[in-house]
Structure formats: structure tokens, C-alpha cells
C-alpha positions as CSV (number, residue, x, y, z in Angstrom):
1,X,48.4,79.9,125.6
2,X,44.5,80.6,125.1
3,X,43.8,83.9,127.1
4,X,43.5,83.5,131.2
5,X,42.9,86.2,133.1
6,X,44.9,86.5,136.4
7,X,41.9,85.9,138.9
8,X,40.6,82.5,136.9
9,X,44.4,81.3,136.9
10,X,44.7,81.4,141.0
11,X,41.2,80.0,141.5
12,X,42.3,76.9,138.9
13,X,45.8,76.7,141.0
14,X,44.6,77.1,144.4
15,X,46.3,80.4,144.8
16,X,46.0,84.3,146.3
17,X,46.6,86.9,143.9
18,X,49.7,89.5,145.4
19,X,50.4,93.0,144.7
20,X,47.7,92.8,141.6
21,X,45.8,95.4,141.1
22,X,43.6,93.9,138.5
23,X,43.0,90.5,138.8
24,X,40.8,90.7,135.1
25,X,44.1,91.3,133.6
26,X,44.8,88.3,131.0
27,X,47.6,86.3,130.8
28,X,47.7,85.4,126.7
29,X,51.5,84.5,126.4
30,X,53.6,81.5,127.0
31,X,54.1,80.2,130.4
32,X,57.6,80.1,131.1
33,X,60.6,79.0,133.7
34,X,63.6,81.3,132.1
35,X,63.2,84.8,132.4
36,X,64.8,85.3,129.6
37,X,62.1,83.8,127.5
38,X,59.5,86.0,128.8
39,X,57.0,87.7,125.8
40,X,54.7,90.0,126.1
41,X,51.5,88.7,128.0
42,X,53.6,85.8,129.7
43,X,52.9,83.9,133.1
44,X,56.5,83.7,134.6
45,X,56.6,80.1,137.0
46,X,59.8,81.0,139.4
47,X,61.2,77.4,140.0
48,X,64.0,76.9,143.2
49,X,66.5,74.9,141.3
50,X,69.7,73.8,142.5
51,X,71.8,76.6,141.8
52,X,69.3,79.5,140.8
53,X,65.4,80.8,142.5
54,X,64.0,81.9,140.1
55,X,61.8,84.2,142.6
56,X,65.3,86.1,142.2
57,X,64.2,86.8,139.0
58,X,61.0,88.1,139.4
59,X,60.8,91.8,138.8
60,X,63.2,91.0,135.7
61,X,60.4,88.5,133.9
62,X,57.6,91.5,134.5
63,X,60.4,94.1,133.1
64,X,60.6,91.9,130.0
65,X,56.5,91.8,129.7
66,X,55.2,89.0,132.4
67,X,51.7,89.5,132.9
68,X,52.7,87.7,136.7
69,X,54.5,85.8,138.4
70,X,53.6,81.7,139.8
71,X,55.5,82.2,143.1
72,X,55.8,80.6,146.2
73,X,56.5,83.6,148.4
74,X,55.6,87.3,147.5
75,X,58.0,88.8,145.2
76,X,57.8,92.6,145.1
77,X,56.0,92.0,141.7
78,X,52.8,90.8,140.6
79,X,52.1,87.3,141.5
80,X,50.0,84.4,142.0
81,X,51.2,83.1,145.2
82,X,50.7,78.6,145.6
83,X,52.2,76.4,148.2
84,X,53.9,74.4,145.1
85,X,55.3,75.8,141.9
86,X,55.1,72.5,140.1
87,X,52.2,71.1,141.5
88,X,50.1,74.6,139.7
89,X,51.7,74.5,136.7
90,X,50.5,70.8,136.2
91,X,46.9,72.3,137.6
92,X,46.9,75.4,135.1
93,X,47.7,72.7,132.3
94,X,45.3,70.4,133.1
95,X,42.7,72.8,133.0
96,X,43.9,74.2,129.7
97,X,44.3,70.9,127.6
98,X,40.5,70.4,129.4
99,X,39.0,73.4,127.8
100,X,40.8,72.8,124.1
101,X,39.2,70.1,121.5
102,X,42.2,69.6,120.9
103,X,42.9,65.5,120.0
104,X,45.8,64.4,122.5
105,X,48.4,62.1,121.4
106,X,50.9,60.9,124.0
107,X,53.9,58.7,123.3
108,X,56.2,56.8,125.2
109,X,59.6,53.6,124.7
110,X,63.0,53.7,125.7
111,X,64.2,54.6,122.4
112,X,62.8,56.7,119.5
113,X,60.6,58.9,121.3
114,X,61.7,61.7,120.5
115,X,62.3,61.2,116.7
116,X,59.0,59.6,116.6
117,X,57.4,62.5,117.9
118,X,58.8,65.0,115.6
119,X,57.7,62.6,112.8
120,X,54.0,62.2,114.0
121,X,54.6,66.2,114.4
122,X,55.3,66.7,110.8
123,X,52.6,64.3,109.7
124,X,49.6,65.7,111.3
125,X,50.8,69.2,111.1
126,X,50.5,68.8,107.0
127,X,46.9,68.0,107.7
128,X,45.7,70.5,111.1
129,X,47.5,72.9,113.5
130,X,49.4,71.1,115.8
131,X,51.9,71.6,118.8
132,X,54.2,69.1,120.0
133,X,57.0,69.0,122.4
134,X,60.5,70.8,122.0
135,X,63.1,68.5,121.9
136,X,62.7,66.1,124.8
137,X,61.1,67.9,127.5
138,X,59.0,65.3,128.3
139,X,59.2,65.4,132.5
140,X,56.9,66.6,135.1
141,X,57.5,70.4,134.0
142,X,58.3,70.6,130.6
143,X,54.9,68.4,129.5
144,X,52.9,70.8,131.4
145,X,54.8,73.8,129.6
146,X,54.3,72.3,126.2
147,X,50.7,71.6,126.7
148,X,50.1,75.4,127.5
149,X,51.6,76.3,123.9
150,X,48.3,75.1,122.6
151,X,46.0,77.7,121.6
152,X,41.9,77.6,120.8
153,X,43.6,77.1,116.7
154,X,45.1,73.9,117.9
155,X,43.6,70.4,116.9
156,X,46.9,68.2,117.5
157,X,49.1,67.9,120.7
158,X,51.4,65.8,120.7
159,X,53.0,64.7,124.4
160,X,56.3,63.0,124.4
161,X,56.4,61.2,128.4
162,X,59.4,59.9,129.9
163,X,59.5,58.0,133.1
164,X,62.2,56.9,135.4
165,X,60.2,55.0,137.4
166,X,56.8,53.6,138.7
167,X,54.0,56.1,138.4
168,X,56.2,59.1,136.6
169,X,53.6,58.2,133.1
170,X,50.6,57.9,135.2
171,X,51.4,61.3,137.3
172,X,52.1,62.7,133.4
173,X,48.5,61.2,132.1
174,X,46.4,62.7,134.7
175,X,47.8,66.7,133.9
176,X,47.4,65.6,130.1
177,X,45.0,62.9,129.5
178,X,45.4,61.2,126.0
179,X,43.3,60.1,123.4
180,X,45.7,58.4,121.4
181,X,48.4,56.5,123.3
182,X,51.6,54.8,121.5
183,X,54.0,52.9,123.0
184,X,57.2,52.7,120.9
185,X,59.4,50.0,122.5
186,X,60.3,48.4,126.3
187,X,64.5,48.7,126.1
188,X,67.5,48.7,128.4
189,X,67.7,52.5,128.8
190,X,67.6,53.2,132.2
191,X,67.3,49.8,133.3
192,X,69.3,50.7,136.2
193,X,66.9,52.7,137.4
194,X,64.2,50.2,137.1
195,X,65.3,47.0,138.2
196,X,64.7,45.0,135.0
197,X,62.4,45.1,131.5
198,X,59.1,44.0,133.0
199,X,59.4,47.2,135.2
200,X,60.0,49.1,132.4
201,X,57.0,47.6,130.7
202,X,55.0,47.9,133.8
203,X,56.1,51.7,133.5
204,X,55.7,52.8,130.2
205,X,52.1,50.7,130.2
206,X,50.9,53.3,132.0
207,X,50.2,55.1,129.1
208,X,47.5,52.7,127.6
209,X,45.8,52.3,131.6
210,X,45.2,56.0,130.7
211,X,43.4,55.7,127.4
212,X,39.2,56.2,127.8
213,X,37.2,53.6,126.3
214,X,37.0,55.4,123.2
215,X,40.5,56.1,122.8
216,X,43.0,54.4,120.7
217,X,46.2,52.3,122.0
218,X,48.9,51.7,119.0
219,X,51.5,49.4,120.1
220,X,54.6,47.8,118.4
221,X,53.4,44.3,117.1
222,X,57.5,43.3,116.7
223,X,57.9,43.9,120.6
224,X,56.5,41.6,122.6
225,X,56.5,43.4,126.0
226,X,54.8,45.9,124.1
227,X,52.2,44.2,122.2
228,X,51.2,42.0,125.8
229,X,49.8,45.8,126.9
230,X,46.8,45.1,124.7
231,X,45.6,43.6,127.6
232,X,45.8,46.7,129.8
233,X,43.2,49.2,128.1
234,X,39.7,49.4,127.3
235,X,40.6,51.4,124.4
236,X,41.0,49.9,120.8
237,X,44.3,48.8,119.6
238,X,45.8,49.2,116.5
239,X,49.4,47.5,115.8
240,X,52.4,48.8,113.7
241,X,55.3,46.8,112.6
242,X,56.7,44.8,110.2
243,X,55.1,41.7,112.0
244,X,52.4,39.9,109.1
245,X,49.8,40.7,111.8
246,X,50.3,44.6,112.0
247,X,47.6,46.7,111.2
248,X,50.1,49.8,110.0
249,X,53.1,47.8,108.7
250,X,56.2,48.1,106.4
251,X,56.8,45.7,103.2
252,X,60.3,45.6,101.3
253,X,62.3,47.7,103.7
254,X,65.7,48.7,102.2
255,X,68.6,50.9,102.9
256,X,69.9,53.3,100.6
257,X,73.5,53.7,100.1
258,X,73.0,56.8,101.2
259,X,71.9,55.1,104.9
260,X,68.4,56.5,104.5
261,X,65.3,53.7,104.3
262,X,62.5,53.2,101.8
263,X,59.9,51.0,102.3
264,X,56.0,50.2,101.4
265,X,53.5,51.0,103.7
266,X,50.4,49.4,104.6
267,X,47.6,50.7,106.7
268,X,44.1,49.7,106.3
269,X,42.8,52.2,103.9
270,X,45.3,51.4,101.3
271,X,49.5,51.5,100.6
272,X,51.5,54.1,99.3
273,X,56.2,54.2,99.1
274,X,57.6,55.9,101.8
275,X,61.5,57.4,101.1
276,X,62.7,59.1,104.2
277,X,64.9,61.8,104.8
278,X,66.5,60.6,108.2
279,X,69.2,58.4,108.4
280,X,69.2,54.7,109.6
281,X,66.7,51.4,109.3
282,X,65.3,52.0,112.7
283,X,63.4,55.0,112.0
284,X,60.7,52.8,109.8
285,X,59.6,51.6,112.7
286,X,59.0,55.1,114.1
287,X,57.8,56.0,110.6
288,X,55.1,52.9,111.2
289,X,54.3,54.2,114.6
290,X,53.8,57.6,112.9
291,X,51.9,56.3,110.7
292,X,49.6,54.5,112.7
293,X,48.9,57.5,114.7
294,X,47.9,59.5,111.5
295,X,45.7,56.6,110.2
296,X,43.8,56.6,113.2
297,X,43.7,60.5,112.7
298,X,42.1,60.0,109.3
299,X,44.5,60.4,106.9
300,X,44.6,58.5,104.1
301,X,48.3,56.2,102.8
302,X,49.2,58.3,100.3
303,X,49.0,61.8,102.7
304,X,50.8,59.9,105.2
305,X,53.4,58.6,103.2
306,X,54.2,62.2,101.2
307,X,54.5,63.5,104.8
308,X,56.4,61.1,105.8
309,X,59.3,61.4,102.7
310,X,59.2,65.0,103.4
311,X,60.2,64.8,107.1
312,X,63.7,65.7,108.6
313,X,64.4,66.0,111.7
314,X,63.3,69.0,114.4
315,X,65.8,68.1,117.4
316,X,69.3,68.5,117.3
317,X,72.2,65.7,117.9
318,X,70.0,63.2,116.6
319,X,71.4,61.4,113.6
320,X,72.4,64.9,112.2
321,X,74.2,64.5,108.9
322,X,76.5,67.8,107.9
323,X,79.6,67.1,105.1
324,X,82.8,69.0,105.7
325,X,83.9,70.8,102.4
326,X,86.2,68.0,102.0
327,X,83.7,65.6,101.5
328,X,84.2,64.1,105.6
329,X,80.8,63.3,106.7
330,X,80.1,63.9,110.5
331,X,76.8,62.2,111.9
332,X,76.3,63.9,115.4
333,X,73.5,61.6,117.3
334,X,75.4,62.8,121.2
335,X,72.3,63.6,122.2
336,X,71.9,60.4,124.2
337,X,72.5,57.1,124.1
338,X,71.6,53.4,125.4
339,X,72.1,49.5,123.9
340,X,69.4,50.3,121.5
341,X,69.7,53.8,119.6
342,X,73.5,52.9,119.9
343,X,73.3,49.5,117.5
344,X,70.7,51.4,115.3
345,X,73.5,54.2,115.2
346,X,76.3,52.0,114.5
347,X,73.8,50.0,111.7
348,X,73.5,53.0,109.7
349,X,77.3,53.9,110.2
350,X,77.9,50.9,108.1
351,X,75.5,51.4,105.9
352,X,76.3,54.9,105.2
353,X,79.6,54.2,105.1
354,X,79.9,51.8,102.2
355,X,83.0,52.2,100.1
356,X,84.5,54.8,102.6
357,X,86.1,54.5,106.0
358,X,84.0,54.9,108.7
359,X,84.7,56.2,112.7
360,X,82.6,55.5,115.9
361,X,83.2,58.2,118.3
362,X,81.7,56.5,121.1
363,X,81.3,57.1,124.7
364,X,79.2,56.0,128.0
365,X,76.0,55.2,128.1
366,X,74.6,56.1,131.0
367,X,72.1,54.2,134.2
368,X,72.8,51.0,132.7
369,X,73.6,49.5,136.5
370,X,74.4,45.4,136.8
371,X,73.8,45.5,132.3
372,X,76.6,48.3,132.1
373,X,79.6,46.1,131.9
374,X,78.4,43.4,129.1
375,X,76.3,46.1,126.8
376,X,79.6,48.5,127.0
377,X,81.3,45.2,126.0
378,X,78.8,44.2,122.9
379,X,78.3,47.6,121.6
380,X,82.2,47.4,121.1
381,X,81.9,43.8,119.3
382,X,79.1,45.2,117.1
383,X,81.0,47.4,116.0
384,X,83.7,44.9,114.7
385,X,80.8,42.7,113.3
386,X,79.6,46.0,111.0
387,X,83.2,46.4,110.0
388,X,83.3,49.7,111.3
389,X,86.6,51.0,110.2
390,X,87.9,52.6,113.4
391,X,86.5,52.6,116.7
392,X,87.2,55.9,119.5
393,X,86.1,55.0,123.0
394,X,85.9,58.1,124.7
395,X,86.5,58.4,128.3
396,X,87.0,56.3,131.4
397,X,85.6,53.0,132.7
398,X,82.6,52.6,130.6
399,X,84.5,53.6,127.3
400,X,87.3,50.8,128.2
401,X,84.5,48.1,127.8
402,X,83.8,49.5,124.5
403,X,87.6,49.2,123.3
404,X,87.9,46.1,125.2
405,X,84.9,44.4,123.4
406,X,86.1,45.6,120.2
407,X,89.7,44.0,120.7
408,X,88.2,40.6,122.3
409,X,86.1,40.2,119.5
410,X,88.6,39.4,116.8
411,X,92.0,41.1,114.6
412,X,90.0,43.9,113.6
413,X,89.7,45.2,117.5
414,X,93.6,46.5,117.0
415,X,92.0,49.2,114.9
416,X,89.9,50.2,118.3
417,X,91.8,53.2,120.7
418,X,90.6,54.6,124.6
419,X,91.3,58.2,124.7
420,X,90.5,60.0,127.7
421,X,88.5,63.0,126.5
422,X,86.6,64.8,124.2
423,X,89.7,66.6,123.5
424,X,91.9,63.9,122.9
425,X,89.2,62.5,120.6
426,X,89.4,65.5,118.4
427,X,93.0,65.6,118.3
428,X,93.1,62.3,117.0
429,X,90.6,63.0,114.3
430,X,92.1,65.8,113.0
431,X,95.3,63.9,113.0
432,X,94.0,60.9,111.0
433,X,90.7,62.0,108.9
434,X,90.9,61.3,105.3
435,X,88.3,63.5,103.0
436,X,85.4,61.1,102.1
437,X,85.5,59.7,105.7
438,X,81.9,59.2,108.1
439,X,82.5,59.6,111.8
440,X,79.5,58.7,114.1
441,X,79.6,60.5,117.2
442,X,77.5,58.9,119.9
443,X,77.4,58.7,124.1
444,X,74.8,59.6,126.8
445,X,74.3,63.3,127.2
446,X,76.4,63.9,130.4
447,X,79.4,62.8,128.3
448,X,78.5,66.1,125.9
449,X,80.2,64.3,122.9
450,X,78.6,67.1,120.6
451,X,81.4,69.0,121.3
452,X,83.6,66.6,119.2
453,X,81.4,66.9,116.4
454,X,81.0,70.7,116.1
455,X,84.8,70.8,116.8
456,X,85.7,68.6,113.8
457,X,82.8,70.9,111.5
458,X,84.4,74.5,112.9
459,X,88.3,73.1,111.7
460,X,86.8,73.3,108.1
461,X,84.8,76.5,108.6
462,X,81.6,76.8,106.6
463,X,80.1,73.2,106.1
464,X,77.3,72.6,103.6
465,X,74.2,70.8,105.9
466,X,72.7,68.4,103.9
């Protein structure tokens, strides 16, 4: 974080400095919410969560080096004392991405964001400092904590922003407002939630109702909900996709046996082959909206498209690719899961998979409401329709739709099996893998289906990560 002393960061809070004795003293480390993660020079924010106050842990975090502590109640420790936790760490951010010249890119969809962001990450980082969100901590309190990363070096941040529901990207805007905002897709995920797609849409366009007149909207050309938010902004637009009428857009797309995409890309200052890394056709279309983002940054096609074919990915159980020593190939993507990224999954499954036998490990995906019963149902038939070799529906209701699906949807479904459990899952496996085998292993988060993976990579010991 750029330096703060104590006394400016209660007066842009709204707070009363406790047990202090120096209010000049500077805060010049990260702002955190575990104790444990507490640096030299940090600003330690003690959240009441569910099972743990982290005022508890007070007098630990300023052990460890905390500068102070963002408390609600005096804590026997140095501390900045606020009616609200969360409400001053979105305050202290605000005023921090304010003071940077910093250029602030925000991105939003039901699916992709997170890859997306760790791709326009890696592109923009080859050309300026940049920061950018861990993983997915896109909510109400890890947004704020990412933006205070940034430091007076930093010319790129780069704001992943979830919503589930009316005014979340809005709230998320006014702590960090963008210059740049991209809107990737309007899905199914959380559709429960939500109440249908045009309240998704209504949600995630937001983002562009945000954008100042001189900022820049880039929106998916090939997603009609999408593109219609053109007529929400004041800012320019710019469109990716593989749509003739995209600005940024993709020419001769293929798939490599391998299940990786190449692809020519056009932007307006010229075109240059793009060969990624990642796994699966739908990340050209996060590559596009990448792309676009970069373009609008300055960079020229052939920059973006180098950085593009050297990007990998930075967030874990997303389309990670590791090969057993006996040549079994696991592709963990449990991170999460909805219709979407689960028929992009199973796509590149079967394209990976060519010539060898393939597995979906799948499981629940999650706040689907009314939709859950007929996507469960034709995620299962896709599966038969990409001659997947063997389909594992893990887990109860929702995974009986999947096996169900797969069965009604012709011979092949015999090949389908409902276990109860992760466990039973991985018994299976290691009963029945063949060396040369790919198993996808895919489900919402609170199914925790990673475990299936790293149990099938820890049977063969060391594993050689591609």
C-alpha cells in the first residue's frame, strides 16, 4: 500500500485513533483480514465472521508487525476505532485508488472472469507494473483489499467484480471507479439468485453505468445481452468477438490436439497468431476480451498476441492440466462451476481426449434454482453428444440429473455411474484408470471436488506439471 500515516487513515475512515501514541506513525504494508498474513508495517482490519472476531486477534497481528488495528471496539492494541469494519476498508480504498494514476480496469460475466483477468494481468504486466486480484476475491472486501496492494509504481489495476444481485457492481464501482470496463458474458450462474438473464444483465451492466465519459466500455459483440449495454454508458465502446462486426476479433480459430486454441487476431492497429497455453476453445474469447483491453491500453497486435501465447494460468483448479507418470492426464477445473464453464470444460475434454479414453468427474452446480433440474439433465447429454468416454456423477440429487441425462440420451448413457462421494469417486478411478487416460474433474466449489483430483495425482507420487 503507498505509505499512510495512522492520523490521515482515521480522518479518511471517519475514525478515533486508540491507545496510539503517535498518530504520524505510517502504515506502508498490506492491509489485511488474517492475522497470520500480517508484514511488517501492515494495517490489520479485525472482521466478526461467523465463527472467529478477528478483534480476538488483535494483539497477535501487532506481535507479528501491525502498524494498527481497524477495530470496532478498543482492543488493548493500537487501533483505529469505526463504527463499521467494512464500510472503512471500502473508504481507505477509495481514497487510495483516488490518489494513484493508476489506469483502472474492472471486469465482470458469469463465466471467465477470473481467467480473463489473469490473462489481461499477464498482458499489461509485460508492458507496465500492474496488480490485479488473487484468485477470485472479487466481493465487497476482497476488491477493496486488492486495490490497496497498489503502490505509487503501479500503472495497471485490474478489478475482478462479482455480484449476486442488484446494486453489488454499482456498490463495487463507487470504492473503485473504472476507467476501462469489460463485460465478459450475461450466463446462468447464479440465476437463482437473480430471478432470470435480464437481471443478470441488469446487474452486471452496472459496470459500464460506471464508466466517465472518457472511459472505455468493451463488450462481447457474440452476446447479445451484452452488446445491448452499449446503450448504457457515455463512454466509448469497443467490441471483441468473433462476430464480423468486432473491433478486437478472432479469425481461423482451431483446436490443437493437444485441447489448446490458436487463432488470428485482429484489432485495429494490425493482426498478429495467437497460440495459447490454457486449455479449451472458450478462452479465445477471454483472450479477445484481453486483448481488447490491452489495445485500448496502447499496445500494439503483435505485443498483445506474444503476451498472450506466453500466458498460463495464475489461479488454481481452473483447467489445471498435470500428467501422472503413467501418462493419465488429470484436468482439475473444481474450482467452480455453472451451465457455461461446465460445456466449455466438457468441449475441451473431448478435444483433449482424442484417441484416448476420457472421464467427467462431475458434480453439482450450484444456485441454479427452477434451471437446476433441466441444466443438470443437459450437461449429462452433452456429455454423450462429445463421446465422452465415461461419465462420474458425484453426489446426491443434482449429480442423479447428470447420470440421468446421460442414460436418457442414448446407449452410450450405460457407460454413466452416480456415486455418492468424493471418496467413492476416487475408489472407482483407481479401480478402472488406464495409463493414457484424461479425467476432467468439475463441480461448484462447496462440492470441493479438488480433492478427487489431488487424490488420484498423490496415488502416483511425484507428477510432472505440464
Amino acid at each position: 500500500m503507498i505509505a499512510l500515516s495512522l492520523a490521515e487513515i482515521a480522518s479518511v475512515v471517519g475514525g478515533q485513533t486508540h491507545d496510539i501514541p503517535d498518530p504520524s506513525v505510517q502504515v506502508h504494508g498490506p492491509v489485511v483480514i488474517d492475522s497470520r498474513q500480517v508484514k511488517d508495517g501492515s494495517l490489520f482490519a479485525a472482521f466478526v465472521g461467523e465463527r472467529v472476531d478477528g478483534h480476538d486477534y488483535a494483539d497477535q497481528a501487532v506481535q507479528a508487525g501491525a502498524v494498527a488495528v481497524l477495530a470496532q471496539r478498543p482492543v488493548g492494541a493500537p487501533a483505529i476505532i469505526v463504527d463499521d469494519v467494512q464500510t472503512a476498508l471500502g473508504a481507505l480504498a477509495r481514497h487510495v485508488v483516488r490518489r494513484l494514476g493508476a489506469t483502472l480496469v474492472a471486469l465482470t460475466g458469469s463465466a471467465g472472469k477470473t481467467s480473463t483477468k489473469d490473462l489481461i494481468a499477464q498482458v499489461l504486466r509485460s508492458k507496465a507494473p500492474t496488480v490485479f486480484t488473487p484468485g477470485s476475491l472479487n466481493n465487497e472486501i476482497g476488491l477493496p483489499l486488492t486495490a490497496l496492494t497498489a503502490t505509487e509504481e503501479t500503472r495497471f489495476l485490474v478489478l475482478e467484480m462479482g455480484a449476486r444481485g442488484i446494486g453489488h457492481i454499482a456498490y463495487l464501482t463507487d470504492l473503485t471507479p473504472p476507467k476501462i470496463g469489460l463485460v465478459l458474458n450475461v450466463g446462468t450462474a447464479h440465476i437463482g439468485e437473480f430471478g432470470g438473464r435480464e437481471q443478470i444483465a441488469q446487474a452486471k451492466g452496472e459496470l459500464v453505468e460506471a464508466l466517465p465519459e472518457d472511459g472505455t466500455a468493451v463488450l462481447n459483440a457474440d452476446d447479445p445481452l451484452v452488446r445491448a449495454m452499449a446503450s448504457r454508458t457515455k463512454a466509448k465502446v469497443i467490441l471483441f468477438g468473433e462476430s464480423g462486426e468486432a473491433d478486437v476479433r478472432a479469425e481461423n480459430v482451431r483446436l490443437m490436439d493437444s485441447g489448446q486454441p490458436a487463432f488470428m487476431l485482429h484489432t485495429p492497429s494490425g493482426a498478429s497468431e495467437v497460440t495459447m497455453r490454457l486449455y479449451g476453445e472458450h478462452h479465445v474469447s477471454n483472450a479477445l476480451a484481453a486483448a481488447a483491453v490491452a489495445h485500448e491500453l496502447g499496445m500494439s497486435a503483435t505485443e498483445i498476441a506474444t503476451a498472450l501465447s506466453g500466458a498460463g494460468s495464475l489461479s488454481r483448479w481452473r483447467m489445471e492440466v498435470t500428467e501422472r507418470p503413467d501418462g493419465v492426464t488429470i484436468v482439475n477445473d473444481a474450482y467452480n462451476a455453472n451451465p457455461e464453464s461446465m460445456r466449455a470444460a466438457l468441449r475441451a475434454l473431448a478435444a483433449m481426449g482424442k484417441g484416448r479414453r476420457t472421464w467427467a468427474v462431475l458434480g453439482k452446480m450450484a444456485e441454479l434454482g427452477d434451471e437446476a433440474l433441466a441444466e443438470h439433465d443437459a450437461v449429462g447429454r452433452l456429455a454423450v453428444r462429445l463421446n465422452v468416454g465415461k461419465l462420474v456423477a458425484v453426489g446426491g440429487r443434482e449429480a442423479s440429473w447428470l447420470q440421468l441425462g446421460a442414460y436418457n440420451e442414448g446407449s452410450w448413457g450405460e457407460e454413466s455411474v452416480h456415486v455418492s462421494d468424493a471418496q467413492a469417486a476416487v475408489d472407482l478411478l483407481r479401480s478402472e484408470l488406464r495409463p493414457g487416460d484424461v479425467v476432467l474433474v468439475k463441480a461448484s466449489r462447496s462440492v470441493g471436488l479438488e480433492s478427487v483430483a489431488q487424490a488420484l495425482l498423490d496415488a502416483e507420487g511425484e507428477v510432472a506439471a505440464r
